[in-house]
N, C-alpha and C positions, 0 to 999 in steps of 0.2 A: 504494500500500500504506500503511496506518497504521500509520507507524512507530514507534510508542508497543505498540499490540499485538502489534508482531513483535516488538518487544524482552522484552513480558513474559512472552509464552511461551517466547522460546529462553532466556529467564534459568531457567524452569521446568525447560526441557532439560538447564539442568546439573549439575542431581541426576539426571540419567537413569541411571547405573549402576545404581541401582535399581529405577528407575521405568520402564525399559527392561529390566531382567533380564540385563544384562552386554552388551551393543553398546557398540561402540567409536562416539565422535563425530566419526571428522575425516571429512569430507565426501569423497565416493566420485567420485571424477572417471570419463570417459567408456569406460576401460577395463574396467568392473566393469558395464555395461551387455547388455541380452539379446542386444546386435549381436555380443560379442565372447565369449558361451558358446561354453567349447568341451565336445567331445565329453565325456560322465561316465567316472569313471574304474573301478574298480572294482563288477560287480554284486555284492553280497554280503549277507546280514542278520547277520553279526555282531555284537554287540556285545563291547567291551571294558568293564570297569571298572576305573578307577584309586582305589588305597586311600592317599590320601597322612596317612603317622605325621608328624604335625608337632612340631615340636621335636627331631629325633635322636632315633633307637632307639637301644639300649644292642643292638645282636647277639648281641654275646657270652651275655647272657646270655638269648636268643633262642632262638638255637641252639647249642648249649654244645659245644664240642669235646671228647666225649668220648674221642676216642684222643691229646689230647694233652691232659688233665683236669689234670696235678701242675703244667704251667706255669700253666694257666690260673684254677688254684685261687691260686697263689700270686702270682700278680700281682694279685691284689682278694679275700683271704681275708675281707674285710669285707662284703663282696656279690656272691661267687660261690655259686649254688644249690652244692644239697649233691647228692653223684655220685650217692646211692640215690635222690633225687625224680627226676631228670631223667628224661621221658620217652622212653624208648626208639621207633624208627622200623626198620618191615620191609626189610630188606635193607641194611641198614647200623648197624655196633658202629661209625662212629666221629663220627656224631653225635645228638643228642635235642633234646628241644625245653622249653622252661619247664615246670613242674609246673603251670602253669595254665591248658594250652595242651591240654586232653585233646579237645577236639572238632578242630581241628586237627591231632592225631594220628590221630585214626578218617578223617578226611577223606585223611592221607598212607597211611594203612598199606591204604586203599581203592581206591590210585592215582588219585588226583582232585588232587594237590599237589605242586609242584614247589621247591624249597631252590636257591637262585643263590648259591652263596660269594661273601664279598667282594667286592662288586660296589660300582667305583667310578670313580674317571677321576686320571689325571695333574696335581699339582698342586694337590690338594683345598683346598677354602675351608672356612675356620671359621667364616663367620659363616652366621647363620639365614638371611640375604635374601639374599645372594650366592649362597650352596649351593642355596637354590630355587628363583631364575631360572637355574641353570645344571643344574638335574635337568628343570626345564621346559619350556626355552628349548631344551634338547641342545647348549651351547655354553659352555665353559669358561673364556671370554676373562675373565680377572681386571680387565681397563681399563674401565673405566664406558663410557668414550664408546665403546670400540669393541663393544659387547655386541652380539649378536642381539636384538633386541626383538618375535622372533617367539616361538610355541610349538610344539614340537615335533610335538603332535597338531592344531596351529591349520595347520601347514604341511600337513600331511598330507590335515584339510579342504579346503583350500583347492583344492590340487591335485584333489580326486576331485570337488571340487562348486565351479567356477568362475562366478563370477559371480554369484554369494552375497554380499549377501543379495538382490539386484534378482532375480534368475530364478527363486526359490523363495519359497513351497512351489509344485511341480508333481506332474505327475501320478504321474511317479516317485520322486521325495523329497517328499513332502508333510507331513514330519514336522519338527522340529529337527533338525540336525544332531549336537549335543552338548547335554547337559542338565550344568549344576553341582549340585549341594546343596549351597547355598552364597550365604549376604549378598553375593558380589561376585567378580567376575571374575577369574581366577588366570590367570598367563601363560602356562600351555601349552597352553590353545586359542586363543589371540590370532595371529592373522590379520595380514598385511601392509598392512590398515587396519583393520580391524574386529574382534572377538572371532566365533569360529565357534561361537557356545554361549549357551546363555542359561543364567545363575543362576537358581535359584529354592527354597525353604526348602517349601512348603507349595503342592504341587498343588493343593489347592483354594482359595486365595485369590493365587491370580497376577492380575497386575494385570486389572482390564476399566475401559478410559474410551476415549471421545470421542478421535479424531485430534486435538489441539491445534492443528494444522497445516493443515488442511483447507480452508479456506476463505480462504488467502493466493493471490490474483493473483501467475503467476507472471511479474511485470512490472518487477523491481529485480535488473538484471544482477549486479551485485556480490552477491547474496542467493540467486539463484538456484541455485547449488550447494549450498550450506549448506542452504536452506530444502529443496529435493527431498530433500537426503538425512534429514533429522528429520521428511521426509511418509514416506518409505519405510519407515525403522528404527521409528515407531511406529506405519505397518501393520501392519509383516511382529509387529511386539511382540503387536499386539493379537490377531494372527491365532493366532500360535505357543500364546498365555497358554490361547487357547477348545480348542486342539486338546491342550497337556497336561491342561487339564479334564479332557478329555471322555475321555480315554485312563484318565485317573485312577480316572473317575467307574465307570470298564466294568471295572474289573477287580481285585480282591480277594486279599490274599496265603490259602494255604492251610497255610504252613508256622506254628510257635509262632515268636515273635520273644522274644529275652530283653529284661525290662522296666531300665530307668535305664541304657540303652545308647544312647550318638549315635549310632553307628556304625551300631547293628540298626537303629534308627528311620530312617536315610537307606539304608541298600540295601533295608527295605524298600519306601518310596518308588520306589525303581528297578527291584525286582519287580516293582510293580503297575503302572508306567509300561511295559514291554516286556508285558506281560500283556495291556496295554490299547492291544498293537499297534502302539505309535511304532517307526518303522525307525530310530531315534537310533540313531548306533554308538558312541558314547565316553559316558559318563556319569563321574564324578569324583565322590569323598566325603572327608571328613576326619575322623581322628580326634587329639586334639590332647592335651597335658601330658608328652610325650616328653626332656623337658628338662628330665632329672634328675640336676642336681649334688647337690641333698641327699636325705636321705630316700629313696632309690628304693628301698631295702626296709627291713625292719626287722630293729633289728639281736638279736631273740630267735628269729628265722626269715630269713631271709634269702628262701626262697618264698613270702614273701609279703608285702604294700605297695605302695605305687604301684604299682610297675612288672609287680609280678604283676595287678593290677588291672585295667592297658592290656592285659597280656597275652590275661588272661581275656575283657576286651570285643572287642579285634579277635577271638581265637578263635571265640568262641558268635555275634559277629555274621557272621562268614563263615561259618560253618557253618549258620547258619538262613538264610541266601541261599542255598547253596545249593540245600539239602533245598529250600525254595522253588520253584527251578529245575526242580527234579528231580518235584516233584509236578504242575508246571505245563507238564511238556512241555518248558520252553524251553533246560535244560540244555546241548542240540546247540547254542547259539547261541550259549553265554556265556562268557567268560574273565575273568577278573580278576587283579589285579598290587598288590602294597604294593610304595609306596618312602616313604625320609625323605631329609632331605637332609641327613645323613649319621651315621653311628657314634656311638660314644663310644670314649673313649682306654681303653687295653686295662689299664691301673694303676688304680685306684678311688683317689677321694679319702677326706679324713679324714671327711667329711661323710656317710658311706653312700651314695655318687654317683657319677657318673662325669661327666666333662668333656667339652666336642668332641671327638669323632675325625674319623677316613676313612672306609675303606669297611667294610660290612654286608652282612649277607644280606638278598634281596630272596625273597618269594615268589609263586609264579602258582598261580592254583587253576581248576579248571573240570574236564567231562570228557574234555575235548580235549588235556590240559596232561601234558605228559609224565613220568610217574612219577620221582621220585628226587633225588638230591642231585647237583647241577652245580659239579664244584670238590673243593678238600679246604676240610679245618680250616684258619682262618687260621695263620700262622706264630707263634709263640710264646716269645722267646726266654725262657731260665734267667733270663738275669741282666735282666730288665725295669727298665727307664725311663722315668721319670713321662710321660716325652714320646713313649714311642712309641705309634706308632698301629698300625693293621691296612694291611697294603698290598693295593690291589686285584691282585685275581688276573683280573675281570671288567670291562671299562669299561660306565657303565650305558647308551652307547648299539649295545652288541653286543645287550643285551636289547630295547631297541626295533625294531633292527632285524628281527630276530626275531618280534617281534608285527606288525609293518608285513607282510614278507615272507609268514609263517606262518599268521597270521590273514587277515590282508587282503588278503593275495595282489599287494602292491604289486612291482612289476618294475625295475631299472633302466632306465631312466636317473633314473627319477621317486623310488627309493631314497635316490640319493645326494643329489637336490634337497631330499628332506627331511628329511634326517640332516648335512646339508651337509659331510660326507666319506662315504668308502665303508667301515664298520665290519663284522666276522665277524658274518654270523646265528649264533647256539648252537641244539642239539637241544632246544626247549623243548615246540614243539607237535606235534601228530603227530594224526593221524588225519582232518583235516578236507581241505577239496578244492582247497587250495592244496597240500600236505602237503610235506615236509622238503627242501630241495634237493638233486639227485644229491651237490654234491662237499660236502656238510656232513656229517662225524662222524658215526654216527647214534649213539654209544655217550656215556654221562656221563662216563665217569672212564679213557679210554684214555690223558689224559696222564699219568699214573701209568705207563704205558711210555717214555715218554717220558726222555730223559738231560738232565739240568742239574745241573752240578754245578763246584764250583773246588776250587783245590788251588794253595798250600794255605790253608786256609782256619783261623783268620786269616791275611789275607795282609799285607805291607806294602809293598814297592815293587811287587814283583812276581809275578803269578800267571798261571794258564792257566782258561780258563774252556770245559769244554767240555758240548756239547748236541746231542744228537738231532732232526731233524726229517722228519716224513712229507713234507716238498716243498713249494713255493710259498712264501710268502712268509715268513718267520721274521724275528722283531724281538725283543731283549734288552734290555732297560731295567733301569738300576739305580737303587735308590728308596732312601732316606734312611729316617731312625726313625720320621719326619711323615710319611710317607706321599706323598713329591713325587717326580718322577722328576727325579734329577742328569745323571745321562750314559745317552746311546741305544748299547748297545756297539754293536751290527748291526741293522740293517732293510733286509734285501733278500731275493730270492727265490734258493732254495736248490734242489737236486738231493735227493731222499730218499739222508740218510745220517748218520751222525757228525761232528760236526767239532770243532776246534780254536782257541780264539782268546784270540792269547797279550796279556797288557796287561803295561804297562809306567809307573811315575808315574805316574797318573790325578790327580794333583792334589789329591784328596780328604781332608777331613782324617778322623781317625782317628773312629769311632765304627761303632754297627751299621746295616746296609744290608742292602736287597734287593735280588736279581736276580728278573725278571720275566720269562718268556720265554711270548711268541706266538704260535703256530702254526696258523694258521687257525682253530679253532672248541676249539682247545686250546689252554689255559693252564698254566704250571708257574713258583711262586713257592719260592726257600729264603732262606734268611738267611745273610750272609754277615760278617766283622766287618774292618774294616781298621782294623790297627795304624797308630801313631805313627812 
């Protein structure tokens, strides 16, 4: 081999994150070969979309709590909409959504849209990169070195289509597995060596060149892993780039898209990509300026500014996806989900902003996605604290599992491998041919029958905490102002009934806290306060 040309090519290959469309490069040893395909996992033509808000939503002022409006007015009188704009949603006075937000209303009050309260996870991280390898990744481990360094949906490829990328495309996946829109590869389709996804900005100029590789003797044992795997990754590149072409090239949106939108301009890309036939099942989009300490509205209107602005673009660009769908037939096929990686703090600064928070509402849209609002209002207290946050009512991998289960018809054991715990599905989807599990809730808001409650409340040394549950497994968590859980009071499985659970000294020092309580596919959060 001429070692001179093998070096200047694979020095070529180390820009491949682009030049490759998001493949990972550590070289694929013999387990990832066509000898050790196993069986495919799910049949299915689903598609998901994932709408990641980058930089933290502000929720709050999202989905605004209208039945608890006077706390939530006066903890950000500076950048709380005003109660007469907020839009009103069919079947529920006790919440609405932004005044900028009207095609997202017609899309809810249509049943086509689903409201996830407070959705968040145990122990929230404020930072930008932390919080979105661990809304990615499905793993909350705060220790660098102990992370997951998979993706959540990269696991879930991985598992349904083995031996990826060496056995594909075949006659039954012939397609990409996951599409980004996107300069470069984000970690929740990253795979246990490789990315299950290719990026790419503009269907019609994905990359076309020459295998670099092609004509290397495969004669330099030390080379030879390394070198097969940069022949294979810029096959299967060249092969993937002709066939999003050609999908691209055959199929045309029918719905209006709204003009100086990112957002509209990348799901329509993903319109016409499912239009022009790819069996891709995850696609990924971003809309990004979310991270609004100053300025987020203005302060002669408070609906309107930045942040009405985001609002308005994620609005009208979901809503011309969908119509999209909906004119093209492919409707039956499609769901989609926003997340950010995480809130804002529920106090506004001096700045007309808001600061990191915790948990947020998440929404799903499609005509599969089950009408209504999952959750209450977040909790609120009178007397608000520049540092409290929103405490999750939801963890956001109960929502995953949910769209794994729901959509994709994933089963244990293969669940818990890719959620790596075993988390409650919620009623989210409903109508397709995987459809709701026997022992799942089928109802939104039955934990509103539900008892949790203490006494007395403030307490100090000592109080009683009691709580209702329909059966099986019940867990009570008590969360701090940040939004972290301090003490687990119970997690075990229960008899359907009432019970009692007296505490005593908990250690804790004086300030306000949440109790959390779990019940299967129901949640129920209150506020409690311990004295000095």
């Amino acid at each position: 081999m001429n070692r001179k040309k093998f070096l200047t090519s694979t020095a070529q290959a180390v820009a491949l994150p682009a030049l490759l469309n998001g493949f990972s490069f550590t070289a694929m040893g013999a387990s990832h070969s066509n000898l050790t395909r196993l069986l495919r996992g799910t049949d299915t033509d689903h598609v998901l979309v994932l709408v990641q808000l980058m930089g933290g939503n502000d929720g709050l002022n999202m989905v605004i709590p209208l039945d608890i409006y006077s706390n939530y007015y006066n903890a950000r009188t500076n950048v709380a909409i005003q109660q007469s704009k907020v839009l009103r949603l069919d079947g529920t006075d006790k919440s609405g959504l932004h005044p900028s937000m009207t095609a997202l209303q017609n899309l809810f009050n249509d049943g086509r849209m689903n409201v996830v309260q407070s959705v968040g996870y145990a122990n929230p991280s404020f930072s930008h990169f932390q919080a979105r390898d661990i809304w990615m990744s499905g793993d909350n481990t705060t220790l660098r070195s102990a992370r997951v360094k998979t993706g959540w949906m990269g696991r879930y490829l991985q598992e349904e289509f083995p031996g990826y990328p060496d056995a594909y495309p075949d006659s039954e996946m012939p397609d990409p597995l996951a599409i980004q829109i996107s300069d470069v590869p984000t970690l929740d389709l990253q795979g246990s060596i490789y990315s299950m996804g290719l990026s790419i900005t503009n269907p019609e100029k994905v990359y076309t060149f020459a295998n670099p590789f092609s004509d290397y003797p495969m004669d330099a044992p030390p080379a030879n892993k390394e070198l097969r795997f940069l022949r294979v990754v810029s096959e299967k590149t060249k092969i993937y780039s002709d066939i999003i072409r050609d999908a691209y090239q055959r199929a045309s949106t029918m719905a209006t898209y709204p003009e100086r939108n990112s957002l509209a301009d990348q799901l329509k890309i993903v319109a016409r990509l499912i239009k022009g036939g790819l069996k891709t099942r995850v696609y990924t989009v971003t809309i990004g300026g979310f991270d609004t300490h100053k300025r987020q509205v203005n302060a002669s209107d408070t609906s309107t500014g930045l942040h009405a602005e985001l609002m308005k673009n994620l609005s009208t660009g979901i809503d011309a996806f969908q119509k999209d769908l909906e004119l093209m037939n492919l409707d039956d096929r499609v769901i989609g989900m926003t997340f950010s990686e995480f809130g804002r703090r529920i106090k506004s600064n001096a700045s007309l902003g808001t600061d990191h928070g915790a948990a947020a509402p998440l929404m799903m849209f499609g005509k599969h996605v089950k009408k209504g609002i999952l959750g209450n209002s977040p909790d609120i207290p009178a007397d608000i604290q520049v540092v409290n946050n929103i405490p999750f009512q939801y963890d956001f991998r109960s929502v995953y599992a949910s769209v794994l289960e729901q959509w994709f018809c994933v089963k244990q054991p293969a669940l818990h491998d890719i959620l790596l715990q075993n988390y409650q599905a919620l009623p989210l989807i409903e109508g397709g041919p995987c459809g709701l599990p026997e022992d799942i809730d089928n109802t939104n808001n039955n934990s509103d029958k539900l008892i949790l409650k203490m006494w007395p409340n403030p307490y100090a040394v000592s109080a009683t905490i009691q709580f209702s549950t329909t059966g099986g497994n019940t867990m009570i968590q008590q969360l701090n102002s940040l939004g972290q859980v301090v003490k687990v009071i119970t997690n075990k499985d229960y008899a359907t009934g009432t019970y009692n659970i007296d505490i005593y000294n908990d250690n804790l020092p004086a300030g306000a806290y949440f109790l959390r309580m779990q019940n299967g596919a129901l949640q129920k959060v209150i506020s409690v306060v311990r004295l000095k």
